[in-house]
C-alpha positions as CSV (number, residue, x, y, z in Angstrom):
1,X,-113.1,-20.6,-81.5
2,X,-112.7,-24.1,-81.7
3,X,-113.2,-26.9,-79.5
4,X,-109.9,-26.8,-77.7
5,X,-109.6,-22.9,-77.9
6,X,-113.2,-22.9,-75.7
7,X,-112.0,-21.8,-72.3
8,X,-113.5,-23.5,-69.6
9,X,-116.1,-21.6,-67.2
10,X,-114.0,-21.3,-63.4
11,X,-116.5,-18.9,-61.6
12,X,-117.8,-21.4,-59.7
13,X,-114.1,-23.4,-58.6
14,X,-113.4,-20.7,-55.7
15,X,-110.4,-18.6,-55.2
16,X,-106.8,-20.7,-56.4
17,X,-104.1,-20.9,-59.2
18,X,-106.4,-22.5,-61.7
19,X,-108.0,-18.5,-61.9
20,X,-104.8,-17.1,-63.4
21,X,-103.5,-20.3,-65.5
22,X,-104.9,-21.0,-69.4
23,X,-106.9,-23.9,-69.7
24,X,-104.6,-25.1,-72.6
25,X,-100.7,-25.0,-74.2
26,X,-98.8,-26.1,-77.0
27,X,-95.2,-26.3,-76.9
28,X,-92.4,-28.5,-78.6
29,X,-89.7,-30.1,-76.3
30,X,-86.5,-32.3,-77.4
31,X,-88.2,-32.1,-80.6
32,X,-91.5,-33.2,-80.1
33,X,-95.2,-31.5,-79.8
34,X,-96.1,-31.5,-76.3
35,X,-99.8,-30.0,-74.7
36,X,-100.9,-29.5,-71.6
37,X,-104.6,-29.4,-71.5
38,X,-107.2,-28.9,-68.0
39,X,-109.8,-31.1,-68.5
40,X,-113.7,-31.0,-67.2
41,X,-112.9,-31.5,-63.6
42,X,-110.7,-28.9,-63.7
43,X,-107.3,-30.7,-63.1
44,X,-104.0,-30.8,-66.1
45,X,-103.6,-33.4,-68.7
46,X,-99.9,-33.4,-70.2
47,X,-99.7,-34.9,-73.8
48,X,-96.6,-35.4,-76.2
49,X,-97.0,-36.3,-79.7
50,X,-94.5,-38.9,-81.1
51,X,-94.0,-39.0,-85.3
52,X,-94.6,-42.2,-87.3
53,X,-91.2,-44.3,-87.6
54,X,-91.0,-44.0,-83.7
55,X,-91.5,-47.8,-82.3
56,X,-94.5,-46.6,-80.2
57,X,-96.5,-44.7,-82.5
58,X,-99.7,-46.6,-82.5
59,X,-98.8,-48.8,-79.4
60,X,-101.4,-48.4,-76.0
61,X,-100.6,-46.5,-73.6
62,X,-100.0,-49.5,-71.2
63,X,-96.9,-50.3,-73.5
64,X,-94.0,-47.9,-73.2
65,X,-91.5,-47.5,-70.0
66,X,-91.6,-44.2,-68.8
67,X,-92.2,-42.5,-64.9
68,X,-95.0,-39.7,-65.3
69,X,-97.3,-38.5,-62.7
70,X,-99.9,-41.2,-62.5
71,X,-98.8,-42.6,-65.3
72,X,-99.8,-42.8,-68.8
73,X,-103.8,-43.1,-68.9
74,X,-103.9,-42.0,-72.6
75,X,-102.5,-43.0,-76.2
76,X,-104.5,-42.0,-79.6
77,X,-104.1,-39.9,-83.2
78,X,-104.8,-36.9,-83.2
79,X,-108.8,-35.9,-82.5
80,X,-110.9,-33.6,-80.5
81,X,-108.9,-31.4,-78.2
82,X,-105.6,-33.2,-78.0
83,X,-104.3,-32.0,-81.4
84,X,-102.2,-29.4,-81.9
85,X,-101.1,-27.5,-85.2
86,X,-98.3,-29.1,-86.5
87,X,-95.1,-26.7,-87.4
88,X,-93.1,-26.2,-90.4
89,X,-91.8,-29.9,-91.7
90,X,-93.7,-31.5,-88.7
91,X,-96.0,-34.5,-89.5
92,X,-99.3,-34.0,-88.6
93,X,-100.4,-37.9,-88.5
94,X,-98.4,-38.0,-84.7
95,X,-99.8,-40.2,-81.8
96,X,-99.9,-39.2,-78.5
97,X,-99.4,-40.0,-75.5
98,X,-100.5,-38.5,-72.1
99,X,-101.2,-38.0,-68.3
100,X,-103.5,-36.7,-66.1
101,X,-103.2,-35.2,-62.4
102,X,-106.7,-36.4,-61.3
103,X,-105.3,-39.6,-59.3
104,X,-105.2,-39.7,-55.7
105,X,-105.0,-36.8,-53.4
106,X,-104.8,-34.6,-56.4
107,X,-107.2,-31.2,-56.2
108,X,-109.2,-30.9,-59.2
109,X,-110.6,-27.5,-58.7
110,X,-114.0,-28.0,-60.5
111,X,-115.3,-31.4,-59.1
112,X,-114.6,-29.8,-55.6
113,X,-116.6,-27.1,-56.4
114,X,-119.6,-29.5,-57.4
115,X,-119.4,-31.3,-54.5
116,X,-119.2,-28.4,-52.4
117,X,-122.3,-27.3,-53.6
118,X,-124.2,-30.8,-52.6
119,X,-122.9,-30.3,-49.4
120,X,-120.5,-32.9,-50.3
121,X,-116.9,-33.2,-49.1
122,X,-113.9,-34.8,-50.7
123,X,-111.4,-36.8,-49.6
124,X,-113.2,-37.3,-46.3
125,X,-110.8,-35.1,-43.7
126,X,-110.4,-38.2,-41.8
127,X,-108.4,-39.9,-44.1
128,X,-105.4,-37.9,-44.2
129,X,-103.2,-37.8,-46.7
130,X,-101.6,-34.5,-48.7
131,X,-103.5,-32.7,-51.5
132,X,-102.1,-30.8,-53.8
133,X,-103.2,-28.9,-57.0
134,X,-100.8,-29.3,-59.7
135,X,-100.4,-26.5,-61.7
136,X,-99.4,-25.6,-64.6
137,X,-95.6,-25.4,-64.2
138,X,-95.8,-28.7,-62.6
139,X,-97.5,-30.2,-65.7
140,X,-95.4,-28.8,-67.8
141,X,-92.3,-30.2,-66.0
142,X,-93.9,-33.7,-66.1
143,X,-94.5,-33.2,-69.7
144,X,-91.0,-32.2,-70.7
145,X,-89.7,-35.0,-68.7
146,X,-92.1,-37.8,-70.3
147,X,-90.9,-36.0,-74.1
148,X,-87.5,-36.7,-73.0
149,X,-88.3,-40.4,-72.5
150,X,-90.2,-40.9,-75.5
151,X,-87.2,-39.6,-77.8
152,X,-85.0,-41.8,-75.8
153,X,-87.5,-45.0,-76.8
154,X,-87.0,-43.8,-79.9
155,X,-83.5,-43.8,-80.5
């Protein structure tokens, strides 16, 4: 297995979606790679690739326009576990850009789980607010909608 075929331990996380969802998938949307990867803490990082020629291949991840949960918090070449394998006729020197859903009142199944264990809590209860976990088919939505943007900045 390689690094980002390594599925992650959940044992500890408690009973929730994350138990039945892959830590990791590859896709292509409008044309371009897309991945959706759950990082240490447990939570989804969406990713889509965009080829050299676009204008924002190579640019930070502070640069382009788009609405993503969170926004974008990542931009680099391929390396480590955001790389995918690219298809037939598809560049493999592709920069991506991505997202996470560990901002805010979002769950992230295995940091709760750490805390929990400390005796911790987190949020506090008596801040309010909503949590939610965002699953799978949510960050795959977000993903598909941040592709579609990206090939727009790229017309």
């Amino acid at each position: 297995m390689t690094e980002r075929e390594t599925p992650l331990d959940k044992s500890a996380w408690g009973a929730g979606p994350w138990q039945d969802e892959p830590d990791r998938v590859e896709w292509s949307h409008v044309g371009l790679p897309c991945l959706a990867q759950r990082n240490k803490f447990g939570s989804w990082c969406g990713y889509v690739a965009v080829p050299p020629g676009h204008p924002l291949h190579g640019r930070p991840y502070g640069e382009p326009d788009v609405d993503v949960h969170g926004g974008l918090t990542y931009a680099s070449l391929c390396h480590g576990a955001i790389c995918h394998a690219p298809q037939p006729g598809e560049p493999d020197d592709v920069w991506w850009f991505g997202f996470d859903c560990g901002h805010g009142w979002d769950i992230q199944p295995e940091m709760e789980a750490t805390l929990r264990a400390r005796g911790l809590e987190f949020p506090d209860p008596t801040w309010g607010g909503d949590r939610e976990y965002r699953t799978l088919a949510y960050v795959t939505a977000e993903t598909n909608q941040l592709a579609e943007q990206l090939r727009e900045r790229g017309r």
